[in-house]
C-alpha positions in Angstrom: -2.3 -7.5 12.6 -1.7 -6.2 8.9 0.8 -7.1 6.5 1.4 -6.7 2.7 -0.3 -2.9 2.9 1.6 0.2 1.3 1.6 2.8 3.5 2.9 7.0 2.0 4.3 9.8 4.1 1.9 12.5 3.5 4.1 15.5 3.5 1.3 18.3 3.5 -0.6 16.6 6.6 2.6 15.2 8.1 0.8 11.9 8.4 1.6 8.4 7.2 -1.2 7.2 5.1 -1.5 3.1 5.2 -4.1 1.7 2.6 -5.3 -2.0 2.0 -3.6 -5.3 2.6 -4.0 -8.3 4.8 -5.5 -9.1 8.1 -6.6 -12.4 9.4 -10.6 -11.0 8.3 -9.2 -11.1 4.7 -8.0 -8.3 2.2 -8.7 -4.9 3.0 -9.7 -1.8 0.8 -9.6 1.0 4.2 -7.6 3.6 4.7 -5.8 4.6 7.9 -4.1 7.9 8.6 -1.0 8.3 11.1 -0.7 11.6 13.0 2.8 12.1 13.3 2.6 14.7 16.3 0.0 12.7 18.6 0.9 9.3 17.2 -2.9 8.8 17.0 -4.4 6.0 14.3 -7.4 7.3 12.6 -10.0 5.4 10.1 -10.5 7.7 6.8 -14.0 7.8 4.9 -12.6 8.0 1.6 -15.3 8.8 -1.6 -15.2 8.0 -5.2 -13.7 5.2 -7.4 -12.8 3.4 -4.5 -10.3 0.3 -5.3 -11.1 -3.2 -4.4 -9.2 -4.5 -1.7 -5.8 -5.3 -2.2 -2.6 -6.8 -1.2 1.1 -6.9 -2.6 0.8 -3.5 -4.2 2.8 -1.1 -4.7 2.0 3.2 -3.6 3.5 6.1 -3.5 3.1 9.9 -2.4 3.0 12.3 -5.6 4.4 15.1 -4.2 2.6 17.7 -7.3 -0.7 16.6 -6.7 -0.6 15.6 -3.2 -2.3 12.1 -3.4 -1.4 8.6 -3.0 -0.9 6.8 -6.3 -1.4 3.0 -5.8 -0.9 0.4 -8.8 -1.2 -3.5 -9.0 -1.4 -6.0 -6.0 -3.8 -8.6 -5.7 -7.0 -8.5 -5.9 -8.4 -11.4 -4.2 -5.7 -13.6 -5.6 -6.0 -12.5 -9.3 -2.6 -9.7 -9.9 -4.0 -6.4 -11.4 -2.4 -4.0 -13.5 -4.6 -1.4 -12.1 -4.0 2.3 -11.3 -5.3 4.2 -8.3 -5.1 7.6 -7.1 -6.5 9.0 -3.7 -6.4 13.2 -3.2 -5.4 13.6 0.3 -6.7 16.8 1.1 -10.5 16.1 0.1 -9.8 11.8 0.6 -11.7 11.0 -3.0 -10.1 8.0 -4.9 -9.9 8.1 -9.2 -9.2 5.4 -11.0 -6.5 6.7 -13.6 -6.9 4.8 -17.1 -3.8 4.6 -19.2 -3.9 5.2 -22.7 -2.1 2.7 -24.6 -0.3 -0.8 -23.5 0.1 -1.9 -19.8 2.3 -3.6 -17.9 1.7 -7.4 -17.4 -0.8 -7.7 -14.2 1.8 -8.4 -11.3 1.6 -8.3 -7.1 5.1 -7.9 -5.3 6.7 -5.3 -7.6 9.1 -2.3 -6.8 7.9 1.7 -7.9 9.1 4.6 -6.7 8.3 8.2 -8.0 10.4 10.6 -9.9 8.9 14.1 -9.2 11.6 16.1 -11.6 9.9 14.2 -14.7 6.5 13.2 -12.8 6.3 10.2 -13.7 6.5 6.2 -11.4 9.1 3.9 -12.4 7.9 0.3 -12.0 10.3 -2.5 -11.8 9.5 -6.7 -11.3 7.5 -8.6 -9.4 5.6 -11.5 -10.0 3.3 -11.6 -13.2 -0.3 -13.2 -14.0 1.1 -15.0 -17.1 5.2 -14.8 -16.8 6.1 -15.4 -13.0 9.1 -13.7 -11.7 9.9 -10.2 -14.0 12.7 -8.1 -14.2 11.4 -5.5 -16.7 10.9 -1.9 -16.2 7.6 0.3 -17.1 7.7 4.1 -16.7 3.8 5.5 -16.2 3.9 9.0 -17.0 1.4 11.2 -15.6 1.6 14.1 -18.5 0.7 11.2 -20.8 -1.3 9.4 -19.0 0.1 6.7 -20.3 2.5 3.3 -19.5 6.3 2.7 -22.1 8.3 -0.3 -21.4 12.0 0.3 -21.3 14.4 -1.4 -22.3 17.9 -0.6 -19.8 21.1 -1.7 -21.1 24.2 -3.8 -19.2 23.5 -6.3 -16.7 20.6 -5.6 -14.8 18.8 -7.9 -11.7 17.5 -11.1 -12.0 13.9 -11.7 -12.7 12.6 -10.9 -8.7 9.3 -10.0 -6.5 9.1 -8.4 -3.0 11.6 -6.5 -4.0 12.3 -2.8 -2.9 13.6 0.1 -4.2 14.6 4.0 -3.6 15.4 7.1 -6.0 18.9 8.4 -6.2 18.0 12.0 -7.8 21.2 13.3 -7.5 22.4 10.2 -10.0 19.0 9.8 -12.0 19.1 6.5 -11.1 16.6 3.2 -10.0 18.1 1.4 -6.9 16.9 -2.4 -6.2 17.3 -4.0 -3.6 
């Protein structure tokens, strides 16, 4: 059994891609693909900067560049603020290196992608240094680079294991 993993529908390969997380063995740094014709589990070789293993991340599909994009988690049981990206036609991880400030290091978080302005929207979770977090990081991938916003009105309470989804037709960041 597996649990705190992220796990992308691959729309080009019409697979689910599940990467890292938890199994009674320890944390896990593998990759598993889903066909979604056959139902049929496979183990994927992947190359390059490969992560360490990880649990409590957050990934998701970037639908321009066809890759999964995974960012924070734990590693062992220290939160990272790292950033991740594995090409899913030729299965080779790079490790993307912001330019500027980060967000805090944090496991548990909410991010979901926003392919009309390609960039990942990063909301909460639970810090290294602060604990519960309600702030919001954009990571543009033009930039390369992380910027903190600062939302107005009332927004959620401090929270981690939190999800969230994309309204495009509002422009809009839905927790939940």
């Amino acid at each position: 059994n597996r649990y705190r993993h992220t796990a992308v529908y691959d729309v080009a390969g019409d697979r689910m891609i599940m990467y890292g997380g938890l199994m009674a063995s320890g944390t896990n740094n593998d990759v598993w693909s889903l066909d979604m014709k056959t139902n049929v589990w496979t183990k994927l070789t992947t190359t390059g900067a490969i992560p360490a293993a990880r649990a409590r991340h957050n990934a998701i599909y970037d639908t321009q560049r066809n890759r999964m994009v995974v960012f924070g988690g734990l590693e062992s049981s220290t939160p990272s603020d790292s950033l991740y990206a594995l090409d899913l036609a030729t299965l080779e991880w790079s490790h993307l290196v912001p330019l500027g400030f980060l967000p805090e290091p944090r496991q548990a978080a909410a991010m979901i992608y926003q392919p009309d302005k390609d960039r990942l929207v990063l909301f909460g979770g639970n810090g290294q240094y602060d604990g519960e977090l309600n702030d919001v990081w954009i990571y543009s991938f033009t930039n390369a680079s992380w910027l903190q916003l600062n939302p107005t009105g009332t927004g959620p309470s401090p929270r981690f294991d939190v999800a969230a989804s994309y309204d495009s037709l509002n422009n809009r960041l839905i927790v939940f």
